[in-house]
C-alpha positions as CSV (number, residue, x, y, z in Angstrom):
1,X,-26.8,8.9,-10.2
2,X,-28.2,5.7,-10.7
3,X,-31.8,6.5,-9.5
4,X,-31.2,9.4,-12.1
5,X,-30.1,7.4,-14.9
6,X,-33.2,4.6,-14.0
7,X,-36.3,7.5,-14.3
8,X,-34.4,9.0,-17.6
9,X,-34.4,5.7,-19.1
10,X,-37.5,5.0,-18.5
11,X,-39.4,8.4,-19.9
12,X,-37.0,8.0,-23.1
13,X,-38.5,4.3,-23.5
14,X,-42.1,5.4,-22.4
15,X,-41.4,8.5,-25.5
16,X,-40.1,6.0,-28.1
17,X,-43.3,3.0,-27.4
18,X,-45.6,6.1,-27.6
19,X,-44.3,7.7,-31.1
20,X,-43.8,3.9,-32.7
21,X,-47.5,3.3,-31.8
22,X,-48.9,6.6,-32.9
23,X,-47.0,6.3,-36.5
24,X,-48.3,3.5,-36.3
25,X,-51.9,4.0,-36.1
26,X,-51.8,7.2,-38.4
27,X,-48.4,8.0,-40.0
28,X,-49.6,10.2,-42.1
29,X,-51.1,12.4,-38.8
30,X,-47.6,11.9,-37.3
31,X,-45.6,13.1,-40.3
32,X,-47.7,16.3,-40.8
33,X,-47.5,17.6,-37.4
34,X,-43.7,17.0,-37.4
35,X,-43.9,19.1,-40.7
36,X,-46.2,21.7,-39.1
37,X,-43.8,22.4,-35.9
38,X,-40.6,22.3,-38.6
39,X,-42.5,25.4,-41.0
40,X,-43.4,26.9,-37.5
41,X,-39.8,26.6,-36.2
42,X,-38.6,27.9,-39.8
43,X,-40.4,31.1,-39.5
44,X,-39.7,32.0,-35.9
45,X,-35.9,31.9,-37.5
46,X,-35.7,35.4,-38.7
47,X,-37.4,37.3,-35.0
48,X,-34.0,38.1,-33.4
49,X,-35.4,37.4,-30.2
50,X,-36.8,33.8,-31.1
51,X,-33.6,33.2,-32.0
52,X,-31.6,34.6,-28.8
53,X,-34.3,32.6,-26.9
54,X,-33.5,29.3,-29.2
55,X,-29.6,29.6,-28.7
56,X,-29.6,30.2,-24.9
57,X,-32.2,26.8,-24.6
58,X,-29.6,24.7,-26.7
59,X,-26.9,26.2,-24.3
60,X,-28.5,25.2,-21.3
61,X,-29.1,21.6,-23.0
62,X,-26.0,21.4,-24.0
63,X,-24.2,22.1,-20.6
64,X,-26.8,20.1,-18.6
65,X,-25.7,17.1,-21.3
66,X,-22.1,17.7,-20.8
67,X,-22.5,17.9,-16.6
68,X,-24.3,14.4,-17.2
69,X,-22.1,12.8,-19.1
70,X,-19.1,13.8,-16.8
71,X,-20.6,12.5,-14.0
72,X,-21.4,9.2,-15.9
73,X,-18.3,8.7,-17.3
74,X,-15.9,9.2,-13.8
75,X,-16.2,6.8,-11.2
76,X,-18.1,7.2,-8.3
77,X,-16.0,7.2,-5.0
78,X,-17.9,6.0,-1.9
79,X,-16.4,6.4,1.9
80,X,-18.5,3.0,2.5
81,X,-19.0,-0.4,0.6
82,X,-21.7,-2.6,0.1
83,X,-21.3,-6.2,1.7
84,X,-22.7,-9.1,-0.1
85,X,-24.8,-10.8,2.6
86,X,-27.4,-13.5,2.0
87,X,-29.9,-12.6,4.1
88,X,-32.4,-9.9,4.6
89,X,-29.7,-7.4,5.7
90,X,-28.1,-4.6,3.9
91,X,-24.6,-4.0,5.3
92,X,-21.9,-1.5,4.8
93,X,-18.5,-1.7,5.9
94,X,-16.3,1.9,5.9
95,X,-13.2,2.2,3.5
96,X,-10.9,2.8,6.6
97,X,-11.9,-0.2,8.4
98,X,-10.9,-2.0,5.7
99,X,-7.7,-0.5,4.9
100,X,-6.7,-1.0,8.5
101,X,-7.4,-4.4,8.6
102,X,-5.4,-5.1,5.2
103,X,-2.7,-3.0,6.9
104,X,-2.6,-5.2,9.9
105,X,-2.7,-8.4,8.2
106,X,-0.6,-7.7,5.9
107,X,2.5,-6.5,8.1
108,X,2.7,-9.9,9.6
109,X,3.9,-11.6,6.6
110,X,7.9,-11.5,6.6
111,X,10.2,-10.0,4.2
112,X,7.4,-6.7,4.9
113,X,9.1,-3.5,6.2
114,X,6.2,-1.3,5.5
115,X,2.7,-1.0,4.0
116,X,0.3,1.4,3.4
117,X,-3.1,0.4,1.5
118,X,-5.1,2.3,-0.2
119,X,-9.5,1.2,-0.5
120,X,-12.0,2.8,-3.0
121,X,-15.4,1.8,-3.0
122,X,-17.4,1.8,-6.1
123,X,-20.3,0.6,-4.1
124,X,-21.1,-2.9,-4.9
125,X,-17.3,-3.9,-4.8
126,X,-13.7,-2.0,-3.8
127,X,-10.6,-1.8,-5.3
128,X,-7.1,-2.4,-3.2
129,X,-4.1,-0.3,-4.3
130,X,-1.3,-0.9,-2.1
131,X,2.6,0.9,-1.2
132,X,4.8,-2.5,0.2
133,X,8.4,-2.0,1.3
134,X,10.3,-4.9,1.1
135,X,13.1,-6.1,2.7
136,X,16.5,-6.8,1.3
137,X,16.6,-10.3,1.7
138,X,12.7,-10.7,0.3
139,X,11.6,-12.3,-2.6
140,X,9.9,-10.1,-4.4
141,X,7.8,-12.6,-7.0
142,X,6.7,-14.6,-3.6
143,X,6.2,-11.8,-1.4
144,X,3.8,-10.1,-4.2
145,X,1.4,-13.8,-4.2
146,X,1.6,-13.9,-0.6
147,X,0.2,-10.1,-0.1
148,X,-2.3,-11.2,-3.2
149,X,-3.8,-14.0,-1.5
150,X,-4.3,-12.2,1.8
151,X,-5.5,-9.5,0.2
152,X,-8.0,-11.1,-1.8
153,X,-9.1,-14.1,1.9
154,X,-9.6,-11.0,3.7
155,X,-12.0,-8.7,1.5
156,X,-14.1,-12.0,-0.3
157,X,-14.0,-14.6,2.5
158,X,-13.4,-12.3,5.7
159,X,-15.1,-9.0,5.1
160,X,-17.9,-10.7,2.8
161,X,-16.8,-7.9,0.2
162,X,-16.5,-7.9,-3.5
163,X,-12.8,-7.2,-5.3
164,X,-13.0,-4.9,-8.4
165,X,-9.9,-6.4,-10.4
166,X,-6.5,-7.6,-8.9
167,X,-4.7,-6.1,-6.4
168,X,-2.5,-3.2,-7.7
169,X,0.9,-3.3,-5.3
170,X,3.9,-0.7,-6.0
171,X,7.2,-2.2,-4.0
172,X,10.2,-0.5,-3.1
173,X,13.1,-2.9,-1.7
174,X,16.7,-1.0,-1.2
175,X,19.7,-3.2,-1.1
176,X,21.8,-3.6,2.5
177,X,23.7,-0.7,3.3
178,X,27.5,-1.2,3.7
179,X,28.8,-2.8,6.7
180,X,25.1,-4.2,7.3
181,X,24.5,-8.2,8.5
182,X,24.1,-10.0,5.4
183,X,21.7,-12.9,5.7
184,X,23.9,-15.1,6.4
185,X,24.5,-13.9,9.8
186,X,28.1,-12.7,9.2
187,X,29.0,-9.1,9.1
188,X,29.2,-7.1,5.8
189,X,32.6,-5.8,7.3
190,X,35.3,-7.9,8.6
191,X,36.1,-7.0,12.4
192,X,39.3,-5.7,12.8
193,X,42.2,-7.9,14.3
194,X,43.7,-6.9,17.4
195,X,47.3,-6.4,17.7
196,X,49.7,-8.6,19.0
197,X,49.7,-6.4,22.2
198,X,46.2,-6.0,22.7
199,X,43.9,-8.5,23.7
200,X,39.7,-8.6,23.1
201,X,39.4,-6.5,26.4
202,X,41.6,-3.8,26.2
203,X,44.9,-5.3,28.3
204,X,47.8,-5.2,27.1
205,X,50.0,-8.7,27.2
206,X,53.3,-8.9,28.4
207,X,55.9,-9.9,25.4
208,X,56.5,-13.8,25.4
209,X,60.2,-14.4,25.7
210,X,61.2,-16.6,22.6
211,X,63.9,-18.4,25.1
212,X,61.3,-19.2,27.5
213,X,60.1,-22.9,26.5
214,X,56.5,-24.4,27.3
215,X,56.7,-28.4,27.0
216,X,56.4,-30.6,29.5
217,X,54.8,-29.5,33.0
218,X,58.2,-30.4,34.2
219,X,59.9,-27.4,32.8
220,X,57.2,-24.8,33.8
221,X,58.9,-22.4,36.0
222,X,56.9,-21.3,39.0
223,X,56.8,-17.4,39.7
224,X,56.3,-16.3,42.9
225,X,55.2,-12.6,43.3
226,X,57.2,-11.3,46.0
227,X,55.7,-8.2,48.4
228,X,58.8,-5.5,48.5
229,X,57.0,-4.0,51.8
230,X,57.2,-7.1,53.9
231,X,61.2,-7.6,52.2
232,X,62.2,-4.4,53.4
233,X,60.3,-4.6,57.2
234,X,62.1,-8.2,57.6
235,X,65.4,-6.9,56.3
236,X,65.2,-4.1,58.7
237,X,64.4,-6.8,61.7
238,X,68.0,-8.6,60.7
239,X,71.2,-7.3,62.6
240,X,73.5,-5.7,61.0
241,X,76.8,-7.8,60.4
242,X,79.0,-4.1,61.5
């Protein structure tokens, strides 16, 4: 479009310098034969087929005009971009390549969930749109200048590229679901107390006898476990006093 645009620019200037010199040199010439091909024009008018000939030529002018101006107006998408080397090289770099390096960059930087860039090349310079989830605990305001500035290193110092713009970013952040670690550390939900007659592991605890004090060493009473087998075997072993 551009090499299209150059040679159509360039016959309409080479038209006007050649009809400003020729009125120029002989207006009165100039003005006659632009009379002559109006009274010519006039009279080919009323032939029906003139006519149907003249309407379908502006039709195809016209469309041709409209298809132009279409495709000057929109912008042109390119799958590679232009990198802005000082040498004697011309290098492009693909869309995707850069897209996947912003990506991977870019997820390193905490508070990031997820990310998912977007690249268009225009051809001399790109522009970044890009889909951040945050997390809960991010700030959104620094989060946003952090991806900026990596965003904007990596395609002008890194990749040698040209940014068109700022850096567009759309974040989502949802808040922490219910019963979720805050922060903080501590759990959203309290954990539930055990009972008085269960412990942390599952066991349950013998009741404590209120009677039963715990002071001094002194007073601890020492409980033996006795083995009923061995009781019984040495009881049997005794004589009876019959």
């Amino acid at each position: 479009m551009n090499v299209f645009n150059r040679v159509v620019m360039i016959i309409l200037i080479i038209a006007v310098i050649v009809s400003t010199v020729a009125f120029l040199v002989q207006p009165a010439e100039v003005l006659n034969l632009a009379l002559r091909w109006v009274t010519v024009l006039q009279d080919q008018l009323a032939d029906n087929l003139i006519f149907g000939y003249l309407v379908a030529g502006c039709a195809v002018i016209l469309f041709v005009m409209l298809l132009l101006l279409f495709l000057e107006l929109r912008r042109s998408h390119f799958s590679i971009a232009r990198v802005q080397t000082t040498g004697r090289s011309d290098v492009w770099l693909g869309v995707q390549s850069i897209a996947k390096t912003i990506e991977f960059r870019v997820d390193e930087l905490q508070g990031v969930r997820t990310v998912k860039p977007k690249v268009t090349s225009r051809g001399d310079d790109i522009e970044v749109y890009i889909e951040l989830d945050a997390s809960p605990s991010a700030s959104i305001i620094d989060l946003t200048e952090q991806v900026t500035q990596v965003c904007t290193d990596i395609v002008e110092r890194q990749l040698g590229l040209k940014l068109h713009g700022k850096v567009m970013l759309q974040v989502t952040q949802q808040p922490y679901p219910r019963g979720a670690v805050e922060p903080d550390g501590s759990d959203a939900a309290a954990e539930p107390v055990p009972s008085d007659e269960e412990s942390g592991d599952g066991d349950i605890l013998a009741p404590v006898d209120a009677n039963v004090s715990t002071g001094d060493d002194d007073d601890v009473i020492d409980i033996i476990p006795v083995d009923y087998d061995e009781a019984e075997a040495e009881g049997a072993d005794e004589p009876s006093s019959e």
